[in-house]
C-alpha positions as CSV (number, residue, x, y, z in Angstrom):
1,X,-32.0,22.2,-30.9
2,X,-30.2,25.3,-29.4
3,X,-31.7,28.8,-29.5
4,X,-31.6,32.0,-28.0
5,X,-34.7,33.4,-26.4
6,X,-35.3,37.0,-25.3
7,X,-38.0,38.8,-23.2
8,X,-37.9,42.5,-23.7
9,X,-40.5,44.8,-21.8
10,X,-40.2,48.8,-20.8
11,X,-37.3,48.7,-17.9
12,X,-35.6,44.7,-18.7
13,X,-34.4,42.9,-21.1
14,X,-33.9,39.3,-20.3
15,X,-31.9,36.8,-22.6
16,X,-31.1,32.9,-22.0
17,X,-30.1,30.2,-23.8
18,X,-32.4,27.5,-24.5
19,X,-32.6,23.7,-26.1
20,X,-35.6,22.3,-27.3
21,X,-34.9,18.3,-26.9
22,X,-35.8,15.6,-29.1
23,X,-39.3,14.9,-27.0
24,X,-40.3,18.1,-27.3
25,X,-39.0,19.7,-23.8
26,X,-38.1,22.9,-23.3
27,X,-34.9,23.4,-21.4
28,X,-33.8,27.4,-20.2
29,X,-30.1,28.5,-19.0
30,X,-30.0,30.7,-16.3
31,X,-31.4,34.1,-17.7
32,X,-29.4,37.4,-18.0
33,X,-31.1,40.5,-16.9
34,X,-30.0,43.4,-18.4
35,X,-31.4,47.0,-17.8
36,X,-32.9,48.7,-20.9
37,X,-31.8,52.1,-20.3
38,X,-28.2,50.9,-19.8
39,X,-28.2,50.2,-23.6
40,X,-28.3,52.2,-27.0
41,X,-30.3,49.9,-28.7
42,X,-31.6,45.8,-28.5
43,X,-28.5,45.7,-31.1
44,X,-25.7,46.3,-27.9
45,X,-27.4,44.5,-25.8
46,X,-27.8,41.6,-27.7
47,X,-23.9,42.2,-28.1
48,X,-23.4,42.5,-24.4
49,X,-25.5,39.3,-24.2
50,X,-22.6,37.6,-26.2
51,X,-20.1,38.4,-24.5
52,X,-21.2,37.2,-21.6
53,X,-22.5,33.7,-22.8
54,X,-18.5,33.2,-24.0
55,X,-18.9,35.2,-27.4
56,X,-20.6,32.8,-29.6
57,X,-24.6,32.5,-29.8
58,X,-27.1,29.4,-31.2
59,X,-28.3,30.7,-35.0
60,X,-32.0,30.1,-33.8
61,X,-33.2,33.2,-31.8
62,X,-37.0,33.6,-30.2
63,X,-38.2,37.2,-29.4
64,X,-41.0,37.9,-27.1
65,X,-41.7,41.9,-27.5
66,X,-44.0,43.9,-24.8
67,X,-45.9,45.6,-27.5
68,X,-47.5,44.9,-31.2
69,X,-45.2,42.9,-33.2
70,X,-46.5,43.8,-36.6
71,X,-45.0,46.6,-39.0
72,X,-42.0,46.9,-40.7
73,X,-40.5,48.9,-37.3
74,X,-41.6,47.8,-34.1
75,X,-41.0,50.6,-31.2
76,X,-41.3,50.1,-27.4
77,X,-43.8,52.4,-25.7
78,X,-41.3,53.1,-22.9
79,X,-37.8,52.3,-24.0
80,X,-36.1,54.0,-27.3
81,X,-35.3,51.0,-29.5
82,X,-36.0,49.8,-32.3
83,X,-36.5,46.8,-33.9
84,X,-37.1,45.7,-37.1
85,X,-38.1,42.3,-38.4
86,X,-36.5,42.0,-41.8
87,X,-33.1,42.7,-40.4
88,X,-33.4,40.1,-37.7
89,X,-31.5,37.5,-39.8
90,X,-28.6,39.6,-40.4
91,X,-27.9,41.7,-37.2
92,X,-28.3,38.8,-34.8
93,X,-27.1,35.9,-37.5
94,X,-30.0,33.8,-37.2
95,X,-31.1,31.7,-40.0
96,X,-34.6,31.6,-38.4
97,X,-36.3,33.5,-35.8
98,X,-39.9,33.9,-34.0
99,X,-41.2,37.1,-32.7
100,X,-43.9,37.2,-30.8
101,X,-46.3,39.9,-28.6
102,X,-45.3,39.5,-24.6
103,X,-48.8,37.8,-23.8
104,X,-48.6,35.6,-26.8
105,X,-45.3,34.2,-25.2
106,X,-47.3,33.9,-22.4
107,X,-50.2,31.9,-24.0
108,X,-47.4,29.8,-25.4
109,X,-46.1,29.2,-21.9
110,X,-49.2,27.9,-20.3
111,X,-49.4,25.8,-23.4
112,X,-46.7,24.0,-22.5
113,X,-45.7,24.1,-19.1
114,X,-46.7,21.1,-17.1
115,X,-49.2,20.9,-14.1
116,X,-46.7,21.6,-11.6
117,X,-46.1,25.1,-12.8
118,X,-49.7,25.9,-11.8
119,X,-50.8,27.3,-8.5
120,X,-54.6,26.8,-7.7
121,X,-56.3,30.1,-7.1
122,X,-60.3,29.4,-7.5
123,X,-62.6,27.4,-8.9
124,X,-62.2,23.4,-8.7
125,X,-59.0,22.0,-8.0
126,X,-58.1,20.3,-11.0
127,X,-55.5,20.7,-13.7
128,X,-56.4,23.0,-16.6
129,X,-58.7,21.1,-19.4
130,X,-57.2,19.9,-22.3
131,X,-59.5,21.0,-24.9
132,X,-61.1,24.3,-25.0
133,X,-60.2,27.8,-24.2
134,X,-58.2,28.9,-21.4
135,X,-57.9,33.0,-20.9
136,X,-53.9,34.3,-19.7
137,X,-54.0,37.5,-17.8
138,X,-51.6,39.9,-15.9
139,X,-51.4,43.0,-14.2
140,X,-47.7,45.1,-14.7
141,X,-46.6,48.0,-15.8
142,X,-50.4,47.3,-18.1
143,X,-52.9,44.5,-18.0
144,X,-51.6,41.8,-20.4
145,X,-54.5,39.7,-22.1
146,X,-54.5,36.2,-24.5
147,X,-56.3,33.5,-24.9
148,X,-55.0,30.2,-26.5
149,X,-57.6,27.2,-27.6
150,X,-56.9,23.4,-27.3
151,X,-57.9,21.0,-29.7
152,X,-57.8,17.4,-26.9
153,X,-54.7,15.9,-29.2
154,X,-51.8,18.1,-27.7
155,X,-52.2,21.5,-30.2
156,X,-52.6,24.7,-29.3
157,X,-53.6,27.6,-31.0
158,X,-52.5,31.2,-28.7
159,X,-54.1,34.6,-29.8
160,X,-52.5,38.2,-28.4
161,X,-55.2,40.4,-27.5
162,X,-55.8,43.8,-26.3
163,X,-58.2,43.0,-23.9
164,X,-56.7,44.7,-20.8
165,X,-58.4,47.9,-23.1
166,X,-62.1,47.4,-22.3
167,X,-63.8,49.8,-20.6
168,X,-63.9,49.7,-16.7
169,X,-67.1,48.2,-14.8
170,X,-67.4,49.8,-11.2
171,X,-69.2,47.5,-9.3
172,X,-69.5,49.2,-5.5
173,X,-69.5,52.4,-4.3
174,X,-65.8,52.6,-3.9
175,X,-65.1,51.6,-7.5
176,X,-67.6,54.2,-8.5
177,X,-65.2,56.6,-6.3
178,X,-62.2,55.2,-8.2
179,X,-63.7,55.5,-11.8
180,X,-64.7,59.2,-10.9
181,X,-61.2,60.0,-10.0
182,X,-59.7,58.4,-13.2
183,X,-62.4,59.7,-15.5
184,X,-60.7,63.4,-14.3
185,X,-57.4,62.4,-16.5
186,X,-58.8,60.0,-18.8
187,X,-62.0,60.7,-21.2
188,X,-62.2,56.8,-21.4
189,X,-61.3,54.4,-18.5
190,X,-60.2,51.2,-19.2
191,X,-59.6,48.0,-16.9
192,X,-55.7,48.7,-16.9
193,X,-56.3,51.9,-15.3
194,X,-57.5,50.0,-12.3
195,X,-55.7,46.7,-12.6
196,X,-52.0,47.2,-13.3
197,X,-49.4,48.2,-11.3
198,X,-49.0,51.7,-11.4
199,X,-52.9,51.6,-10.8
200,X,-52.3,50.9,-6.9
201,X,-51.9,54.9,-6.5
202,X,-55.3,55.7,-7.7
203,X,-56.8,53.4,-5.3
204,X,-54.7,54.5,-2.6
205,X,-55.7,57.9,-3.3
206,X,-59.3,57.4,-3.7
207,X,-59.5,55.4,-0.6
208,X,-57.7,58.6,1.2
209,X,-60.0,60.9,0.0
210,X,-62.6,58.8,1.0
211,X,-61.8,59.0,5.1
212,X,-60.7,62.4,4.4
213,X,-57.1,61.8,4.9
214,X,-53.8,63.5,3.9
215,X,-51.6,61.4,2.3
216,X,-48.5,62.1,0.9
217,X,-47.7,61.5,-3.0
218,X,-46.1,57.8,-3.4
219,X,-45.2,55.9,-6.2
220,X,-46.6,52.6,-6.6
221,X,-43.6,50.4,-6.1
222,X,-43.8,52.0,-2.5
223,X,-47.6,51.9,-2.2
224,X,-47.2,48.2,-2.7
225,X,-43.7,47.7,-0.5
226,X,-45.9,49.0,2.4
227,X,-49.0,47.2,1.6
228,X,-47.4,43.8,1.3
229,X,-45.5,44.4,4.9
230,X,-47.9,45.6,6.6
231,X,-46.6,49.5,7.3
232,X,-49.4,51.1,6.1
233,X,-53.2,50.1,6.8
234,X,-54.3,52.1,3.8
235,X,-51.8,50.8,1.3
236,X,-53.3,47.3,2.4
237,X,-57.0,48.0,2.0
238,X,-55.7,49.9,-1.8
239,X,-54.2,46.2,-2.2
240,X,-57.3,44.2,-1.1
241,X,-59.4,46.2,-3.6
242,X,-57.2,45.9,-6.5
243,X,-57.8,42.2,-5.9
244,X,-61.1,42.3,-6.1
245,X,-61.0,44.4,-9.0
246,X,-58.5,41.7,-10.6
247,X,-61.3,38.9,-9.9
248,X,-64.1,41.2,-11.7
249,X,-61.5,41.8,-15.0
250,X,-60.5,38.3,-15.1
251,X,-64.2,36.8,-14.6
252,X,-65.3,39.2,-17.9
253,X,-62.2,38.1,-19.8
254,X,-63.6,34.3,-19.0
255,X,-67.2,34.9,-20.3
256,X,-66.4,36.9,-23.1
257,X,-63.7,34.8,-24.3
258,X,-65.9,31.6,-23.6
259,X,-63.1,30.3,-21.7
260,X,-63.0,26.5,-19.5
261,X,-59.8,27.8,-17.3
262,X,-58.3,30.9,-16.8
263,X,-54.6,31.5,-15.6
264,X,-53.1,34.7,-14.2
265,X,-49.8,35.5,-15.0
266,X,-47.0,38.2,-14.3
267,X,-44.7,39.4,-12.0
268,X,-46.9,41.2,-9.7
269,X,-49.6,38.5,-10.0
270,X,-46.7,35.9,-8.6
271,X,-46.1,38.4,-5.8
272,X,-50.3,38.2,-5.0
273,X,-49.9,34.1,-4.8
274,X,-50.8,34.4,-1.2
275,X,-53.1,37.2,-0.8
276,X,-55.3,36.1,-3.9
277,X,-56.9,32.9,-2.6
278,X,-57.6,34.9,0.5
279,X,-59.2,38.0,-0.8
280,X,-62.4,38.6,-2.7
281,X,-61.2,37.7,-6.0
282,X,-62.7,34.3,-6.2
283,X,-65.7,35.9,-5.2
284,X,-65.6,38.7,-7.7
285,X,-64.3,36.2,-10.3
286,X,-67.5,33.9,-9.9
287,X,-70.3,36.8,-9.4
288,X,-71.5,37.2,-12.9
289,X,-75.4,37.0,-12.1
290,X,-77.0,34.4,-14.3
291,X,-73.6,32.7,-14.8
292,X,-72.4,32.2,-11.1
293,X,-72.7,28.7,-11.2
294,X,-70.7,28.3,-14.3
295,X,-68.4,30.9,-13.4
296,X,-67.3,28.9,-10.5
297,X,-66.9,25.5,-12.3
298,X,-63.8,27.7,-14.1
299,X,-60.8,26.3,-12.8
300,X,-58.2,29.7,-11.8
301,X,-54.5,29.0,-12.0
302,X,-51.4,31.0,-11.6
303,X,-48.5,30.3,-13.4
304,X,-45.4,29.8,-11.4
305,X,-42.9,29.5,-14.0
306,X,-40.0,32.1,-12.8
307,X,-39.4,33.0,-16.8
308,X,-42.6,32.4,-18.4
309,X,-41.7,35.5,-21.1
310,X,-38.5,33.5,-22.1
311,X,-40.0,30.4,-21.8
312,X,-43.2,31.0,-23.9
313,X,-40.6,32.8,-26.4
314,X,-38.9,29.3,-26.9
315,X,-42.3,27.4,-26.7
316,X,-43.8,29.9,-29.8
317,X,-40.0,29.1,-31.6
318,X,-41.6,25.3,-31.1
319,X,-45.0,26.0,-32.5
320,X,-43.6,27.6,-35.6
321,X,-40.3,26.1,-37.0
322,X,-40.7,22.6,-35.6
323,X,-44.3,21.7,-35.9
């Protein structure tokens, strides 16, 4: 079965072809990257999508949205389109369709992506288990949460979450530091104020303030271009205590979701791979008082599919219509 599978956040829209074979595998093209703002609406892009793929598209189309999915309109928190479900069938000509929150797409993914696409960050080193609960993070423009459940016979059930939305636990003296200079803008501070991506400048800033220091105003794509090469010894220390941050969210996301293995996803957790089993987040991940010994019989993956949005979008397409 042929299909069309689309990943659309804040700043990309990604679109590939896919097949879904006869044993079940899932199959991508090379993916198109097309920039959001460089388009009037999902409708022309899809269009320009088209074009490019030769002008004639599969009638099956799966849709992985960075945002809720429900409602009769769906809107993107920081793009103008619009989409909305009931016209799906008859502005894209698909005869049957699957839409699904980012992070479900990504539950989908680790579903069905095979052992290889797994880096070992913590935990034992063995393969994810095949019955029980696994929690899906990832820090990016937010922090991304699911969790899906497997019943031991090859099913799973993936839940979309908001769980990147619970409130902020300072654990340190720095973190108090960092939670004092959020509270300032924000009445309520939640885990993807400090574990995200644009959350790097906070940290950098609170760690400045700290040593007294006058830094100059950055964004956080160069806050983390100079941390990861090593040009500024600040932006390095902001990076090594988002990490640890990361280890604390992701260890609460385990116990709370009663979860056997936990995977971290994302673009900027794929750029972490090396730091990660380095830093303190195994460390942070595992020290949950009473629970620290089962905390670190938790296996901690990272997904290192290089389209898991587009791939999970296909693999929820799967789950639905061919079941």
């Amino acid at each position: 079965m042929d299909l069309v599978t689309v990943d659309i956040g804040g700043t990309h829209a990604r679109f590939a072809l896919a097949t879904i074979g006869a044993d079940g595998a899932i199959e991508l093209d090379e993916p198109v990257t097309l920039h959001t703002e460089d388009h009037a609406s999902f409708q022309t892009a899809w269009e320009e999508f088209r074009t490019r793929a030769g002008g004639e598209l599969p009638d099956k189309v799966a849709i992985a949205i960075a945002g809720p999915v429900g409602g009769e309109v769906i809107r993107f928190t920081n793009n103008p389109w619009i989409i909305r479900p009931a016209l799906i069938g008859e502005k894209l000509g698909a005869s049957a369709y699957t839409l699904v929150n980012d992070f479900e797409a990504i539950g989908h993914a680790v579903a069905a992506a095979a052992d290889d696409s797994f880096l070992h960050l913590a935990g034992p080193d063995r393969p994810l288990p095949e019955k029980g609960v696994i929690s899906v993070l990832g820090p990016g423009t937010g922090l991304g949460v699911a969790w899906l459940r497997r019943d031991g016979k090859g099913f799973a059930h993936v839940q979309a979450t908001e769980g990147g939305h619970v409130d902020f636990a300072p654990l340190d003296p720095i973190e108090d530091a960092i939670l004092l200079r959020l509270r300032k803008a924000h009445l309520r501070v939640s885990a993807e104020r400090v574990v995200s991506g644009p959350a790097i400048v906070e940290i950098y800033h609170t760690l400045a303030a700290m040593e007294g220091r006058a830094v100059h105003s950055q964004d956080d794509v160069a806050i983390w271009t100079a941390a990861m090469d090593g040009s500024d010894s600040l932006a390095a220390a902001a990076m090594d205590r988002f990490c640890l941050s990361l280890g604390s969210v992701a260890g609460d996301t385990a116990l709370s979701q009663g979860a056997s293995g936990v995977v971290i996803a994302g673009g900027l957790g794929y750029r972490l791979r090396d730091l990660l089993p380095k830093s303190g987040f195994a460390e942070r991940f595992r020290a949950k008082g009473r629970f620290e010994a089962m905390m670190a019989d938790i296996p901690v993956k990272l997904i290192t599919h290089p389209q898991p949005g587009l791939f999970g979008a296909a693999a929820a397409f799967k789950a639905e219509h061919c079941s």
